[in-house]
VOPAGU-2260 file (C-alpha; in pm, 1 decimal, decimal comma):
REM VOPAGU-2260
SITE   aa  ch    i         X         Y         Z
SITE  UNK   A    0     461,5   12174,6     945,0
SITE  UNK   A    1     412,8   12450,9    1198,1
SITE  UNK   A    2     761,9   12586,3    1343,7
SITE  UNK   A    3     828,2   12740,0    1645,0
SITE  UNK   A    4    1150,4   12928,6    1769,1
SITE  UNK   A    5    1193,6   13029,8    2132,2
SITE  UNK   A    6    1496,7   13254,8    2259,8
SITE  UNK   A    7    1562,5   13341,1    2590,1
SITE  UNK   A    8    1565,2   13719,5    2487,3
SITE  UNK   A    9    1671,0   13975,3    2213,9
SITE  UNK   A   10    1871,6   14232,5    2363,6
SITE  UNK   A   11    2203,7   14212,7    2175,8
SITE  UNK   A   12    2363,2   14087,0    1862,9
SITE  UNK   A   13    2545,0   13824,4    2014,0
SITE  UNK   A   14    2702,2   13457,5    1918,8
SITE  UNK   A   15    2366,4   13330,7    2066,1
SITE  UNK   A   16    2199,1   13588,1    1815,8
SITE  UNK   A   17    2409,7   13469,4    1515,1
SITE  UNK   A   18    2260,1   13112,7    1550,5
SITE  UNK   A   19    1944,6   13231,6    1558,5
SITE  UNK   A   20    2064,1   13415,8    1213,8
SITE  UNK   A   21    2143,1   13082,6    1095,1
SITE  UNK   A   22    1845,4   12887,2    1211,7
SITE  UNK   A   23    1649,7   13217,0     994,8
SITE  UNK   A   24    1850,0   13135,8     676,8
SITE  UNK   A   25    1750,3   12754,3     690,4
SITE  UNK   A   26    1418,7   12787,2     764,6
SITE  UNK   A   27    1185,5   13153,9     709,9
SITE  UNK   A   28     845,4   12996,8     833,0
SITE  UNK   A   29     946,7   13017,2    1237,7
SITE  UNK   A   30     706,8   13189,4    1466,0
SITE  UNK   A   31     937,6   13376,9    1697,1
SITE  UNK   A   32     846,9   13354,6    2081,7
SITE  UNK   A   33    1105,8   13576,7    2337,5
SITE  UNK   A   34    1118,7   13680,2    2702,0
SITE  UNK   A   35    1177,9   14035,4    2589,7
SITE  UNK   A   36    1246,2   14167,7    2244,2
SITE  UNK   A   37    1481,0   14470,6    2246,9
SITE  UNK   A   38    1626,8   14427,9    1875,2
SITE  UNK   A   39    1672,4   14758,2    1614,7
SITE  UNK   A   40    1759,2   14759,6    1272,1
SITE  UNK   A   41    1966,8   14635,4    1065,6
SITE  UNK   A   42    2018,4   14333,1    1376,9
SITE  UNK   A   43    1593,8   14252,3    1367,6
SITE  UNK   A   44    1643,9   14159,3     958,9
SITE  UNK   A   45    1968,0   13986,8    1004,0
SITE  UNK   A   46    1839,7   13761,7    1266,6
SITE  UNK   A   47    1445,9   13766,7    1221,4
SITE  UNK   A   48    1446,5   13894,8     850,6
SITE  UNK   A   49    1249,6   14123,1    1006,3
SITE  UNK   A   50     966,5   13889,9    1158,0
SITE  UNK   A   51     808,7   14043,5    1465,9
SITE  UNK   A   52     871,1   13800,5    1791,8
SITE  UNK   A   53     586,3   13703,2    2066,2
SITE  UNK   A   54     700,6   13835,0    2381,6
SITE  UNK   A   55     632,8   13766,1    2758,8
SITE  UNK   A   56     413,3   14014,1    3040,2
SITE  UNK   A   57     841,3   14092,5    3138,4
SITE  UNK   A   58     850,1   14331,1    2852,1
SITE  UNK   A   59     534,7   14513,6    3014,1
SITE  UNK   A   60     739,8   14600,7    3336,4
SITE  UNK   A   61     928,8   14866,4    3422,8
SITE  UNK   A   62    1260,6   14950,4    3339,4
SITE  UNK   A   63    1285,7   14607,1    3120,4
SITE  UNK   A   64    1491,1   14696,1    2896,8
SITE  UNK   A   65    1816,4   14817,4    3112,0
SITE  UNK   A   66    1654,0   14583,6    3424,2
SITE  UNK   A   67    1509,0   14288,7    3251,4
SITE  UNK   A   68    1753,6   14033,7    3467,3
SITE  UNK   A   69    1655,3   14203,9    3773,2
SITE  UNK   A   70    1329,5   14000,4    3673,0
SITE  UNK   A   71    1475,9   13611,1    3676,1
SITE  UNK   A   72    1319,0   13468,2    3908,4
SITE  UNK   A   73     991,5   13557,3    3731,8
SITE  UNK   A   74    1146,6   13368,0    3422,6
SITE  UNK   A   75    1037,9   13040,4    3505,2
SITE  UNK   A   76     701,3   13118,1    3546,4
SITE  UNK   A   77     701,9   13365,4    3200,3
SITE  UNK   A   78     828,5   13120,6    2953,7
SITE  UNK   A   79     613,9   12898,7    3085,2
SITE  UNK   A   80     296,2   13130,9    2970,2
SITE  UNK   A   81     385,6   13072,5    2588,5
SITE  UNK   A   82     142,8   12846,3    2456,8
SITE  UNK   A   83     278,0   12665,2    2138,1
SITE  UNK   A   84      12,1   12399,6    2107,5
SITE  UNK   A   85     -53,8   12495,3    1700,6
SITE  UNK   A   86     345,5   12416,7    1657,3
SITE  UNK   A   87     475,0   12083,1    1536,8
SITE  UNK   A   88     874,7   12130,0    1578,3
SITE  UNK   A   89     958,4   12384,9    1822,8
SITE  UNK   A   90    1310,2   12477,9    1852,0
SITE  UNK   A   91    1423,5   12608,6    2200,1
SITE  UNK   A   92    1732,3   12887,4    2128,2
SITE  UNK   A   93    1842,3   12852,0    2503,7
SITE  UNK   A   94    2122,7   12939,3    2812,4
SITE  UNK   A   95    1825,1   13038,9    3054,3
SITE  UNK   A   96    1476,5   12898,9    3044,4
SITE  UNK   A   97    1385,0   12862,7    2678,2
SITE  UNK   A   98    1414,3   12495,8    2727,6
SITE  UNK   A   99    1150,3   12508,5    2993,5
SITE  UNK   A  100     867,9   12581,7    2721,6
SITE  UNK   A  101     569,5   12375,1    2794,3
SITE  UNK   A  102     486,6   12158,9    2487,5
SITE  UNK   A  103     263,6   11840,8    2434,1
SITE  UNK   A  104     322,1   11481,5    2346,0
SITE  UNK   A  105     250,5   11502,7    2012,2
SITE  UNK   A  106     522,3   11792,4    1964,2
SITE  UNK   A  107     871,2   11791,2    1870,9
SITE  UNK   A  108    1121,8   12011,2    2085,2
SITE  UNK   A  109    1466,9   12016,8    1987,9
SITE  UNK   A  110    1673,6   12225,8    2246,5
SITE  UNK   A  111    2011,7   12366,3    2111,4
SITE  UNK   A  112    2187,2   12500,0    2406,7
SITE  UNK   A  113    2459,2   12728,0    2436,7
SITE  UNK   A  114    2519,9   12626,4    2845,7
SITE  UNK   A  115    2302,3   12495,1    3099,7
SITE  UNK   A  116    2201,1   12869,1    3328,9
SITE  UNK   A  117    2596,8   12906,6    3472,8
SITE  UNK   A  118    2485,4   13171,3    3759,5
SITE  UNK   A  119    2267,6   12911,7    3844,7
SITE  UNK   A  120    2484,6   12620,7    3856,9
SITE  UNK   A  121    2889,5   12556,5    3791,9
SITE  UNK   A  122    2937,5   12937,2    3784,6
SITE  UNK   A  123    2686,3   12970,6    4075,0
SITE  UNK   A  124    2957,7   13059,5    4378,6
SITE  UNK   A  125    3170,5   13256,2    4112,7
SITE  UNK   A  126    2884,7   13460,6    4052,0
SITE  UNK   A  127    2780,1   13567,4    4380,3
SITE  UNK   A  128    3091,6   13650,8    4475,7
SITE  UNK   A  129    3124,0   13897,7    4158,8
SITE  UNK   A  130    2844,3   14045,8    4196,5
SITE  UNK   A  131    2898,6   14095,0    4580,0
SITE  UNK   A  132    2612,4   13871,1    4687,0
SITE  UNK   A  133    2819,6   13632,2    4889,2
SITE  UNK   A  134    2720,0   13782,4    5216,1
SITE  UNK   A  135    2461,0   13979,2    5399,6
SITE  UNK   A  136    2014,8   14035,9    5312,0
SITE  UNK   A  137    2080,6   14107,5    4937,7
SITE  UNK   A  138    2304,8   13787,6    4932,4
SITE  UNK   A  139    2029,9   13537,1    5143,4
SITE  UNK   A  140    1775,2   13657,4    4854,9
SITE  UNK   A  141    2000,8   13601,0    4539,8
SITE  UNK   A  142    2071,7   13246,1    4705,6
SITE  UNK   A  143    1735,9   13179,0    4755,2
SITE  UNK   A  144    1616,1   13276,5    4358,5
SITE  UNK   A  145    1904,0   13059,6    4236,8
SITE  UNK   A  146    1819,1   12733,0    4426,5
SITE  UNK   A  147    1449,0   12794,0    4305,7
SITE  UNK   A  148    1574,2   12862,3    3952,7
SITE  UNK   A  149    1763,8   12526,5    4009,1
SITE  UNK   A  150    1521,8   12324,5    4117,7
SITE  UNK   A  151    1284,9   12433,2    3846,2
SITE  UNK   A  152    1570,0   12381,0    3570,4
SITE  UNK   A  153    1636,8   12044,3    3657,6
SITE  UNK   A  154    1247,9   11941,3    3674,6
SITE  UNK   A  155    1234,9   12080,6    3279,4
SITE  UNK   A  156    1497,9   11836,2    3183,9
SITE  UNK   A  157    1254,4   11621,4    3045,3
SITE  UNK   A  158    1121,6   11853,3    2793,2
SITE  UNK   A  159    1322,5   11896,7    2490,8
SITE  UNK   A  160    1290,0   11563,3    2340,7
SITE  UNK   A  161    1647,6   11658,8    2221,3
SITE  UNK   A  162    1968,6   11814,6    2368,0
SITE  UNK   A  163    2229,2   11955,7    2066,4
SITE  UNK   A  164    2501,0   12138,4    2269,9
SITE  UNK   A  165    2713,3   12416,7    2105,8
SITE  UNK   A  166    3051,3   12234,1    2218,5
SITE  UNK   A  167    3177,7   11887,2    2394,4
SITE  UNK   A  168    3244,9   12067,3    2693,7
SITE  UNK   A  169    2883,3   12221,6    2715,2
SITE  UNK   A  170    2758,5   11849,9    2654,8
SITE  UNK   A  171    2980,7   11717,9    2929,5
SITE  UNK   A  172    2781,9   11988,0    3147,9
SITE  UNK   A  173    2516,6   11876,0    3054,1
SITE  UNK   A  174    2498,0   11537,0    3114,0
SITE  UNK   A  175    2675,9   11628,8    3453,8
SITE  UNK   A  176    2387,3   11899,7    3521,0
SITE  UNK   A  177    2050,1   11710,3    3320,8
SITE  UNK   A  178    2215,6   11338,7    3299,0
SITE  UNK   A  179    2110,3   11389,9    2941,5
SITE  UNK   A  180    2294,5   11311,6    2593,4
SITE  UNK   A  181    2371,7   11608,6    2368,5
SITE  UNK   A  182    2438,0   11575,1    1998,3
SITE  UNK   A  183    2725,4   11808,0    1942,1
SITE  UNK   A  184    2733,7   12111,3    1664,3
SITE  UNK   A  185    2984,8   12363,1    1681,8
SITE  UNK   A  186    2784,9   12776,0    1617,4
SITE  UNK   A  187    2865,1   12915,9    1295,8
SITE  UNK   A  188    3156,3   13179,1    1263,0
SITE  UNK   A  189    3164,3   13430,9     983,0
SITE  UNK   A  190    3476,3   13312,7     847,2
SITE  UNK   A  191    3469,2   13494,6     538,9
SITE  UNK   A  192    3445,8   13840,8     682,3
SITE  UNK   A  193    3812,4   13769,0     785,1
SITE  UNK   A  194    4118,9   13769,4     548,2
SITE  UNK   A  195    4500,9   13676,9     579,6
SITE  UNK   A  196    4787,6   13910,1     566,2
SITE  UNK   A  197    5142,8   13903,4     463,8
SITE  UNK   A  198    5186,0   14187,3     681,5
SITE  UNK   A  199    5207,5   14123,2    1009,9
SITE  UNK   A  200    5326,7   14399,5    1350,6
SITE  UNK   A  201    5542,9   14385,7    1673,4
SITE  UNK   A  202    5200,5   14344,5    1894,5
SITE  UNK   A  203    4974,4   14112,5    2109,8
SITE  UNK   A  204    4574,8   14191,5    2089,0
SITE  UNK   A  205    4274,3   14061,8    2286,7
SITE  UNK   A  206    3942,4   14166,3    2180,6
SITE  UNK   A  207    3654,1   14107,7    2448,1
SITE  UNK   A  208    3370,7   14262,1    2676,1
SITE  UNK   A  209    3499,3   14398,7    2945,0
SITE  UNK   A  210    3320,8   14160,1    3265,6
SITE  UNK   A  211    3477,8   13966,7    3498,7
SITE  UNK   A  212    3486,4   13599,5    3365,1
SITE  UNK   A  213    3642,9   13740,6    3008,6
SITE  UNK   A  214    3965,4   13792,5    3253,0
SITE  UNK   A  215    4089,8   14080,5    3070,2
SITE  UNK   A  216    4197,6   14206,3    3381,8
SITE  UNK   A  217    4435,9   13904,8    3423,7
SITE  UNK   A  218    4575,6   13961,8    3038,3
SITE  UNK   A  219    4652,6   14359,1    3107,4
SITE  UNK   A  220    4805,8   14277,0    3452,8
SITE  UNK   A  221    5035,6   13989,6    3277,2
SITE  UNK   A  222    5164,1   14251,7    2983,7
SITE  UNK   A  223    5218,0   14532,0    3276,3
SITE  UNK   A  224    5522,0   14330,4    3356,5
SITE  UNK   A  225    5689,9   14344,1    3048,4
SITE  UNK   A  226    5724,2   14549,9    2770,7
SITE  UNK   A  227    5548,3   14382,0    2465,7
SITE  UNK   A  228    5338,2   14593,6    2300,8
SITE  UNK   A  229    4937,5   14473,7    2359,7
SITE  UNK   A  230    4577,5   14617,1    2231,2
SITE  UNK   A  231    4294,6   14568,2    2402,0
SITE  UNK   A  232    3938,2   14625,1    2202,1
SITE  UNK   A  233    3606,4   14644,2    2372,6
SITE  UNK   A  234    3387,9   14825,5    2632,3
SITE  UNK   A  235    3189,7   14731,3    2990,7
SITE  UNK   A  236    3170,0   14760,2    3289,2
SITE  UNK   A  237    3551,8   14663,7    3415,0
SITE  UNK   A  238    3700,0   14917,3    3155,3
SITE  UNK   A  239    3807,7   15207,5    3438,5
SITE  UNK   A  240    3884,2   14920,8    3645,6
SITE  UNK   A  241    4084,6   14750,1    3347,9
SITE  UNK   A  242    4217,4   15087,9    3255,3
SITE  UNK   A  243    4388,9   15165,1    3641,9
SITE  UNK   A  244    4638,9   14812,8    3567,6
SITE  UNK   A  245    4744,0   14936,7    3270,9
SITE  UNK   A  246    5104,0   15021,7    3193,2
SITE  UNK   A  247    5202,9   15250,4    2906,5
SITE  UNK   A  248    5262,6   14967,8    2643,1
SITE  UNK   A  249    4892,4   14861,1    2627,5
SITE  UNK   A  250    4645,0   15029,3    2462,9
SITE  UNK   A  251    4251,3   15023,5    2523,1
SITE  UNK   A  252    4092,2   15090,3    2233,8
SITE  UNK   A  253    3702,7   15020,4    2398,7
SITE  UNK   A  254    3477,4   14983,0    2111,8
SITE  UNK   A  255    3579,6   14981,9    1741,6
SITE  UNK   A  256    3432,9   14944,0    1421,9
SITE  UNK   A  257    3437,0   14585,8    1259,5
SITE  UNK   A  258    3669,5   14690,1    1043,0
SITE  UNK   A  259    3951,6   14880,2    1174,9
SITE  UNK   A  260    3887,1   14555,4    1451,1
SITE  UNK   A  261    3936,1   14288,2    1133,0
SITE  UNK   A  262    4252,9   14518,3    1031,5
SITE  UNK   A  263    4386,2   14513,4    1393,1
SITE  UNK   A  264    4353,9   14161,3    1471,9
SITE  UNK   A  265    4484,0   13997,2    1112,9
SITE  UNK   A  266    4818,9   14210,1    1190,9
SITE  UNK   A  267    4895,0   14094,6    1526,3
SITE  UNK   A  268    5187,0   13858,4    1616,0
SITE  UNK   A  269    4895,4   13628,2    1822,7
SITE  UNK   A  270    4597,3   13661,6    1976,8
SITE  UNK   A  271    4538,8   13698,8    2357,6
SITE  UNK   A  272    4257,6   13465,2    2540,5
SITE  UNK   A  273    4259,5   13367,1    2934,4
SITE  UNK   A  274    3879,4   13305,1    2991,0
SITE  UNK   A  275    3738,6   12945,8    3002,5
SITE  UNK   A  276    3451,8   12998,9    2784,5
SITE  UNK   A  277    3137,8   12708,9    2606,7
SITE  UNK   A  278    3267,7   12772,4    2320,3
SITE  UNK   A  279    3458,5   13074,7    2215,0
SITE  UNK   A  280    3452,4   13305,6    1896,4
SITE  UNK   A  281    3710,7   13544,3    1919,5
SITE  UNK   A  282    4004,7   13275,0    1909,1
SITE  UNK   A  283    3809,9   13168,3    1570,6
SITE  UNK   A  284    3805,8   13461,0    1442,1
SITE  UNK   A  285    4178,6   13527,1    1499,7
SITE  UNK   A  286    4303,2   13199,3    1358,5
SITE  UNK   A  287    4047,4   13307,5    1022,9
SITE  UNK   A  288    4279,5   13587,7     992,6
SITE  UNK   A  289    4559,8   13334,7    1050,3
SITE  UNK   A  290    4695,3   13466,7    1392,9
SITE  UNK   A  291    4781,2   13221,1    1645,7
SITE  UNK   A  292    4610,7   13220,0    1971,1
SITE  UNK   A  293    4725,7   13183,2    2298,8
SITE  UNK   A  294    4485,4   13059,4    2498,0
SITE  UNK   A  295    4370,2   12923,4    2873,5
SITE  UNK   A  296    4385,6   12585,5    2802,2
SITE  UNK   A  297    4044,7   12490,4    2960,3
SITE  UNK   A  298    3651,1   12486,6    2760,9
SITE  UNK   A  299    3602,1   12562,1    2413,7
SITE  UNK   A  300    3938,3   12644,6    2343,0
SITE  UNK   A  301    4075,3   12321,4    2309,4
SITE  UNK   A  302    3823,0   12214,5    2057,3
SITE  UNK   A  303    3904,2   12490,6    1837,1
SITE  UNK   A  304    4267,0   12536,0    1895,7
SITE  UNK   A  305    4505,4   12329,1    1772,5
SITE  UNK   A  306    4725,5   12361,4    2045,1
SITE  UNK   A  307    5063,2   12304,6    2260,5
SITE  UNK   A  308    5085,1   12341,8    2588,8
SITE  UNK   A  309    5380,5   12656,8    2709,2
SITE  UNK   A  310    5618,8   12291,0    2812,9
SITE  UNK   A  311    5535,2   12133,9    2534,2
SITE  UNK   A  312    5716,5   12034,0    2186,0
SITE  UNK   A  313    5622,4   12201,3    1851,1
SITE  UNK   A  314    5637,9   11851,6    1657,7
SITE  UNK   A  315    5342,7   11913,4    1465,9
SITE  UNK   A  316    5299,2   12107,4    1160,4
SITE  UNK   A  317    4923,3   12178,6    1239,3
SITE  UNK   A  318    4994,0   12341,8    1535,8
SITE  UNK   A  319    4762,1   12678,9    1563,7
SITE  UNK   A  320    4828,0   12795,1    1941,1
SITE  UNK   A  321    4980,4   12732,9    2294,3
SITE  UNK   A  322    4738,4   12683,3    2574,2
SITE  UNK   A  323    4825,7   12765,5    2945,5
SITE  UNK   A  324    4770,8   12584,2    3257,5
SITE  UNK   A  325    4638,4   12830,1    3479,5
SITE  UNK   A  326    4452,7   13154,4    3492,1
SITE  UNK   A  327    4776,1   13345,9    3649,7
SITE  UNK   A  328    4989,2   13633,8    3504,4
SITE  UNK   A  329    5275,3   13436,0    3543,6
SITE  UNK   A  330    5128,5   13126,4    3349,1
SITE  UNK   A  331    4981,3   13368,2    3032,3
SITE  UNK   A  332    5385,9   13517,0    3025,1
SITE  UNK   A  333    5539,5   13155,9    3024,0
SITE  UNK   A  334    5321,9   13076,7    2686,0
SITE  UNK   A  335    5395,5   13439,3    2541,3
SITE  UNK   A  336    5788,7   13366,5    2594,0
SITE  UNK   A  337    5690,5   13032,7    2468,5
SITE  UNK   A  338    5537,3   13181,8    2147,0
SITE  UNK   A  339    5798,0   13413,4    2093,5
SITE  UNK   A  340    6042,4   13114,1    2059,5
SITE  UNK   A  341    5860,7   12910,7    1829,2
SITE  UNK   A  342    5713,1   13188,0    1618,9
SITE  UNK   A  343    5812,2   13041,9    1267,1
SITE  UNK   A  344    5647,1   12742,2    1370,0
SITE  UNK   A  345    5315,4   12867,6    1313,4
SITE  UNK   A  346    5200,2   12918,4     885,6
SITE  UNK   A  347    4890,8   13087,0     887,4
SITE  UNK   A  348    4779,5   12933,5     584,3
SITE  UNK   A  349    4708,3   12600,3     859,2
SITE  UNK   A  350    4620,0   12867,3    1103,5
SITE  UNK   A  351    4295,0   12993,7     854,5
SITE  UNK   A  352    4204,5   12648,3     760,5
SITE  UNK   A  353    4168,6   12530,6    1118,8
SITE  UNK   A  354    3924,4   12803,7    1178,9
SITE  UNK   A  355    3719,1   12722,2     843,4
SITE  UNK   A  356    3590,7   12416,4    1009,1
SITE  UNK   A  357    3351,9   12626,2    1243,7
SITE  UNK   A  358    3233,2   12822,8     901,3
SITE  UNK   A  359    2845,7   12969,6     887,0
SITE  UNK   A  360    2793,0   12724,6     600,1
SITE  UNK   A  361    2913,8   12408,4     756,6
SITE  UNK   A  362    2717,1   12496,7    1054,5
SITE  UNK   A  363    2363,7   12555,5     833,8
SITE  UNK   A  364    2382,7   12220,1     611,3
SITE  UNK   A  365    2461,9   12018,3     956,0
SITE  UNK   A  366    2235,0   12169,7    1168,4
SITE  UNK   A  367    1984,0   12173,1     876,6
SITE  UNK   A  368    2049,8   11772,2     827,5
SITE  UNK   A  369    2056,3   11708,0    1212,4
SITE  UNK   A  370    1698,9   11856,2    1278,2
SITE  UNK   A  371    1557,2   11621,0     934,1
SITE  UNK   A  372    1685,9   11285,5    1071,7
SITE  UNK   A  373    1606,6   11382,6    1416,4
SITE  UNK   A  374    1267,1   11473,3    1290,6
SITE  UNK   A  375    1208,1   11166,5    1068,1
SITE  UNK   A  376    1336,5   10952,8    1388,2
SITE  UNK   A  377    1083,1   11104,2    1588,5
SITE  UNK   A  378     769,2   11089,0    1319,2
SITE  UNK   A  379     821,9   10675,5    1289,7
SITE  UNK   A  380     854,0   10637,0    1690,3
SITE  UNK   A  381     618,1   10882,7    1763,6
């Protein structure tokens, strides 16, 4: 059997990018088919063990590489140029328009998607008004792309001949957005790369990119009022502006190794998270190093959190986090001083084994065992 794999793009080894990984490690026969293809060593053999990928006329523009989503509303029209008609099982890698592929019939297309295109739709007002294109010429224009982009998503819905969804709440969206089913399986988090410790510091962290729906901002601004001790990892572009709300008992660190990160994070008293996100790997990642989270209480996070809310009662023993109610400085510091009163509630021994349920090889014998039955389903129908 021919296989095909189409990503939106390769620009960044991302939790998009680490599925891919995955879907490399089942299976080392995929063609690989891209938008644009921007990958160096050692991410191209981690993720494409170092296969070339099959890219669109976008990577023949100028400036694609920094620019590349200055060319969206050509990406309808370039994914649409692959032709996969040798390919058997194609396998759409998708949060843009990989799902759009055109494929036959007689052709298999599984879609795993990591959120139906947000600018585009739930995150579309959001959006515009981020990147200042709520108003004036510039504004009209970026409207106009996005209701084309919409349109065209919604008239690919029909393609894959199967939605799996990275998360229930990305499956919720979309049904809501495609009135389709998803099958649900969770991405794969490199659990082992993160250990417990006995010892443990007087400190908060947060580890994120620094853009607007991450809501560091909000984090930094709710720590400025007190004086508990926070670290912020990671780089972008709201760091200065980040940087300017920042009182003298938080610390950016921007961008750190892996390891001093690891080290950081497993000695934390609890992790820091205010964005509402499809799924969410950093709160993971903490509770693999047996930190407790405190987390919006919206998305991912409460599939992957067991969690309390900042009112609520610590009555069970498998508790792994407190979730609050709204993304406000003052509703992030009413879960802290919840934390701080409940802190030998939480064993991080419960706290690591919550997070192994999301591990890379749970995620690569399911996803490996969904895409057989799916695929023997489809070869007696078909």
């Amino acid at each position: 059997m021919k296989k095909a794999l189409i990503h939106d793009w390769y620009t960044v080894y991302g939790g998009a990018e680490r599925c891919v990984e995955s879907f490399t490690n089942i299976w080392d026969d995929f063609d690989h088919f891209s938008l644009i293809d921007d990958l160096s060593a050692p991410h191209r053999d981690l993720i494409l063990k170092g296969k070339k990928t099959k890219n669109s006329f976008i990577q023949k523009l100028p400036f694609w590489k920094k620019k590349y989503r200055t060319y969206l509303p050509l990406f309808p029209f370039a994914i649409e140029q692959f032709d996969l008609s040798d390919y058997e099982l194609i396998l759409s890698s998708s949060s843009s328009v990989a799902k759009g592929v055109l494929t036959k019939p007689s052709q298999l297309h599984i879609a795993y998607v990591y959120s139906p295109a947000r600018y585009a739709w739930d995150l579309y007002h959001q959006y515009l008004k981020e990147s200042k294109l709520d108003s004036g010429i510039k504004g009209l224009i970026a409207r106009y792309f996005l209701f084309k982009l919409r349109a065209w998503d919604f008239s690919t819905t029909n393609r894959p001949d199967y939605y799996i969804a990275i998360s229930h709440y990305v499956a919720k969206r979309i049904k809501k957005v495609y009135n389709k089913e998803a099958i649900v399986i969770y991405p794969p988090v490199d659990t082992d790369s993160f250990t417990l410790t006995t010892e443990t510091s007087d400190y908060y962290i947060t580890c994120s990119r620094m853009v607007p729906y991450k809501k560091i901002d909000l984090i930094v601004e709710a720590f400025s009022k007190t004086n508990k001790k926070l670290i912020v990892i990671g780089d972008g572009p709201d760091f200065k502006k980040i940087k300017k709300l920042a009182s003298s008992n938080i610390e950016l660190k921007g961008y750190v190794e892996k390891e001093e990160m690891l080290d950081m994070i497993k000695r934390a008293k609890a992790f820091i998270f205010a964005a509402e996100e499809d799924f969410g790997i950093a709160p993971i990642e903490a509770q693999a190093c047996g930190v407790p989270v405190i987390a919006y209480g919206k998305g991912g996070a409460l599939e992957t959190i067991i969690g309390v809310s900042s009112d609520g009662k610590f009555d069970n023993k498998s508790v792994t986090g407190i979730f609050f109610k709204e993304q406000t400085s003052s509703s992030l510091l009413e879960a802290v001083n919840c934390f701080e009163k409940n802190e030998a509630s939480f064993d991080r021994k419960i706290i690591r084994k919550n997070a192994e349920r999301f591990s890379k090889n749970r995620f690569e014998k399911e996803f490996k065992e969904t895409i057989e039955t799916l695929y023997i389903n489809w070869k007696e129908n078909s």
